[in-house]
C-alpha positions in Angstrom: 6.6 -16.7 -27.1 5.8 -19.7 -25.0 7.7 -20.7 -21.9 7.4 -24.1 -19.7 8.7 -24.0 -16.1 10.6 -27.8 -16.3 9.6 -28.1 -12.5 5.7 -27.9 -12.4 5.2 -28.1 -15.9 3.2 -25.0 -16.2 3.0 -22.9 -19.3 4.1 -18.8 -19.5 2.4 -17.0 -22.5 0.7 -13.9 -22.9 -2.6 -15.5 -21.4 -1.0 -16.0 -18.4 -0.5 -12.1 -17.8 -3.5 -10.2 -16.0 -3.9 -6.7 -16.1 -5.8 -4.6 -13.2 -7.7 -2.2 -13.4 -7.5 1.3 -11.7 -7.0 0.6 -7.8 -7.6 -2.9 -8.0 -3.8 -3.5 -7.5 -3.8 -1.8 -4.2 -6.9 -3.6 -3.0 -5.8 -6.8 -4.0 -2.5 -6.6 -2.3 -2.3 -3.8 0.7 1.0 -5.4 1.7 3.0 -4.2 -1.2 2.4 -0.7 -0.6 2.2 -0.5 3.0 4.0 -3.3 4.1 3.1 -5.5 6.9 -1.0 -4.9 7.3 -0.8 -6.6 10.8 -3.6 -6.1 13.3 -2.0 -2.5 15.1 0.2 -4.6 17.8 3.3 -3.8 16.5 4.5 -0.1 15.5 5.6 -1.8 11.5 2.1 -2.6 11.1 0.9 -0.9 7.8 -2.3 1.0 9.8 1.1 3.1 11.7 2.5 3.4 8.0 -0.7 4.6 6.5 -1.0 7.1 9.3 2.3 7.8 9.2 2.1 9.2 5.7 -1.1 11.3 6.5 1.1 13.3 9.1 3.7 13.6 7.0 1.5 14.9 3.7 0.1 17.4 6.7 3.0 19.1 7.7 4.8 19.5 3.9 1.2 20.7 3.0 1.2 22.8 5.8 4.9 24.0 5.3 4.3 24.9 1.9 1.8 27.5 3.8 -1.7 25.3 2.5 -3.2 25.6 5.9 -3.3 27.6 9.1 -3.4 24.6 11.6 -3.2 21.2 12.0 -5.6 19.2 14.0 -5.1 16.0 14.7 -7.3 13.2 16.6 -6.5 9.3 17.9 -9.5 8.0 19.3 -9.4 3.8 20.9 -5.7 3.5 21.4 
């Protein structure tokens, strides 16, 4: 079924659907998953959510008893 937007005249059918494969989503558009990528100035940026998420994974990990320790680096700010 065919659709035409009335303001730009542009046509919606099945050819205008594109499908990604595996990851390609993700790399394509960080911003949907992680939010704002930003360049680490502000604590919302996605680099604080992405770490973020690594600590968290560590402690349920380790609270689930998967792990003796966890060590944890920061290196250049």
């Amino acid at each position: 079924m065919e659709q035409t937007d009335k303001l730009n005249n542009h046509v919606y059918d099945d050819d205008s659907i594109v499908t990604l494969e595996d990851l390609e989503h993700i790399r394509l558009r960080p911003g949907m998953y992680i939010g704002r990528l930003g360049d680490g100035t502000e604590p919302n940026d996605g680099m604080y959510v992405l770490m973020k998420e690594v600590i968290d994974n560590s402690i349920d990990e380790f609270a689930m008893g998967y792990g003796k320790q966890i060590n944890m680096e920061i290196e250049d700010k």
